[in-house]
C-alpha positions as CSV (number, residue, x, y, z in Angstrom):
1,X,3.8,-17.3,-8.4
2,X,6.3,-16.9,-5.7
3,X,6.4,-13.5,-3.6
4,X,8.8,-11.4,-5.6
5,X,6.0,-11.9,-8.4
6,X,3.6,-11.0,-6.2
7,X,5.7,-7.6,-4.4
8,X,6.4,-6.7,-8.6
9,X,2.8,-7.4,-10.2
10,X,1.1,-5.6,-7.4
11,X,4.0,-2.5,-7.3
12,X,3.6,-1.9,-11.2
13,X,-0.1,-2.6,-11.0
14,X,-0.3,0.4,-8.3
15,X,2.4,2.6,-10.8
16,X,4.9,2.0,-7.9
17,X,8.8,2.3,-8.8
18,X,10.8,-0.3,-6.6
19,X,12.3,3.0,-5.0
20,X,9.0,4.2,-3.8
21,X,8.7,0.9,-2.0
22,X,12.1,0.8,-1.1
23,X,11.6,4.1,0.7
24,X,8.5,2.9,2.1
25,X,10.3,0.1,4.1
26,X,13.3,1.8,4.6
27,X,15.6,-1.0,2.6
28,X,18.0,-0.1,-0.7
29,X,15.5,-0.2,-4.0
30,X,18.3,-3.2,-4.6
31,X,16.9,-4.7,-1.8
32,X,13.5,-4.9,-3.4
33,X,14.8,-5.9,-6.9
34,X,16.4,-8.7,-5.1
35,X,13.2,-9.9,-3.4
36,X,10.8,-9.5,-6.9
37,X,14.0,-11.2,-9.1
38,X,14.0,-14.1,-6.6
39,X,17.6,-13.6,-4.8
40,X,16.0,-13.3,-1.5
41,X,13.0,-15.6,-1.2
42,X,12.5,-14.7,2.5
43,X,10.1,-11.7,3.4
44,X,11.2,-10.7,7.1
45,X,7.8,-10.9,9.2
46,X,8.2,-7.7,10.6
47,X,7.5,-5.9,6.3
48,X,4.5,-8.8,5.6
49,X,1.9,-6.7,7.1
50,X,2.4,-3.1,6.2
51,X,4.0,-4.1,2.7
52,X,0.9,-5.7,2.2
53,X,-1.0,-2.5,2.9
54,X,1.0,-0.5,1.1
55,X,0.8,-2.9,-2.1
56,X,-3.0,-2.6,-1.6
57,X,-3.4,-6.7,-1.1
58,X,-3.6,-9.4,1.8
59,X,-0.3,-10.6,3.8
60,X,-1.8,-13.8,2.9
61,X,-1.6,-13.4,-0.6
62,X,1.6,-11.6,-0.4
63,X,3.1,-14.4,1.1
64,X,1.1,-17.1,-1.7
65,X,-1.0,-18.8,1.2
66,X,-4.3,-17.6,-0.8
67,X,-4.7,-16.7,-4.5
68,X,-7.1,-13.7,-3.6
69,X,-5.2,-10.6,-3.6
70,X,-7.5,-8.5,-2.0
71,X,-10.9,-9.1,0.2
72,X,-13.7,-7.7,-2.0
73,X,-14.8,-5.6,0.7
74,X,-11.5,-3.4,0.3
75,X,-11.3,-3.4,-3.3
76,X,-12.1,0.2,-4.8
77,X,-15.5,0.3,-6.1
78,X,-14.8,2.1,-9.1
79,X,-11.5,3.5,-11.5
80,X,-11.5,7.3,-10.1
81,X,-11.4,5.9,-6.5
82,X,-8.4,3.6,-7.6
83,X,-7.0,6.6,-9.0
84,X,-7.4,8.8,-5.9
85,X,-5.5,6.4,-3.5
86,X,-3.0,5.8,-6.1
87,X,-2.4,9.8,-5.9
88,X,-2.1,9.8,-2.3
89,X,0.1,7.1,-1.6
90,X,2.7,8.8,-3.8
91,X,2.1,12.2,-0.9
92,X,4.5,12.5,1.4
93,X,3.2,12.2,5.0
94,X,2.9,16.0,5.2
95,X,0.7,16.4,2.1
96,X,-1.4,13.6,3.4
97,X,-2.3,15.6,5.8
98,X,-3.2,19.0,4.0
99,X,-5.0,16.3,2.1
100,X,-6.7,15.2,5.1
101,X,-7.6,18.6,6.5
102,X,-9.1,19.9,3.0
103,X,-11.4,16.5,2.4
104,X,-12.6,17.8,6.1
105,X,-13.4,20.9,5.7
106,X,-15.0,19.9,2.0
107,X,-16.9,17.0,3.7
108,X,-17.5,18.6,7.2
109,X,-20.2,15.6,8.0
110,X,-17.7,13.2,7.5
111,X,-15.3,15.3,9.6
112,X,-15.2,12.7,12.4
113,X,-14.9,9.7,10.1
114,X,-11.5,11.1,9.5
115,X,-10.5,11.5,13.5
116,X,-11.9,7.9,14.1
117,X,-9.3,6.5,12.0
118,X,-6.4,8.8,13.0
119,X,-7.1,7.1,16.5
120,X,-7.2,4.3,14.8
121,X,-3.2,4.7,13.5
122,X,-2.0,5.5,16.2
């Protein structure tokens, strides 16, 4: 499986269009047909990581140097959780937030768990 499979298997697993990636990196949706149809066959470096993330698997099996997709201690325990980050990675970065600020105040003991990894994004 070369990396276009990979980009398109994990995209359509996820329920991603190729524009929603494409918007994502900031390239033409052509850009990311071209890449999962095999026309360009090299990923810059500087997308590996965070199309990785975004696809919800490793750079290393984005770019075929492992055959598991994604460590077992990041998978989603279970089919709602899968469905949840689904659902917010369609948000834009402004609804993330509201979504952020209303999991606080529901889970106000978790509050800080949310502020530890904001300081971690940055």
């Amino acid at each position: 499986m070369n990396i276009g499979d990979r980009i398109k298997q994990a995209r359509l697993s996820l329920g991603y269009s190729a524009e929603q990636v494409a918007a994502f990196l900031q390239v033409s949706p052509a850009t990311i047909y071209r890449y999962e149809n095999g026309d360009i066959s090299k990923l810059p470096s500087k997308f590996i990581k965070p199309l990785a993330e975004y696809l919800c698997i490793t750079p290393e099996y984005l770019m075929g140097w492992s055959d598991e997709s994604v460590p077992i201690q990041d998978q989603p325990k279970n089919d709602e959780i899968r469905l949840l980050i689904r659902g917010l990675n369609k948000l834009s970065p402004e609804q993330v937030e509201q979504a952020k600020n209303v999991m606080k105040a529901m889970f106000t003991e978790y509050a800080d768990y949310f502020e530890k990894e904001e300081e971690n994004e940055k």
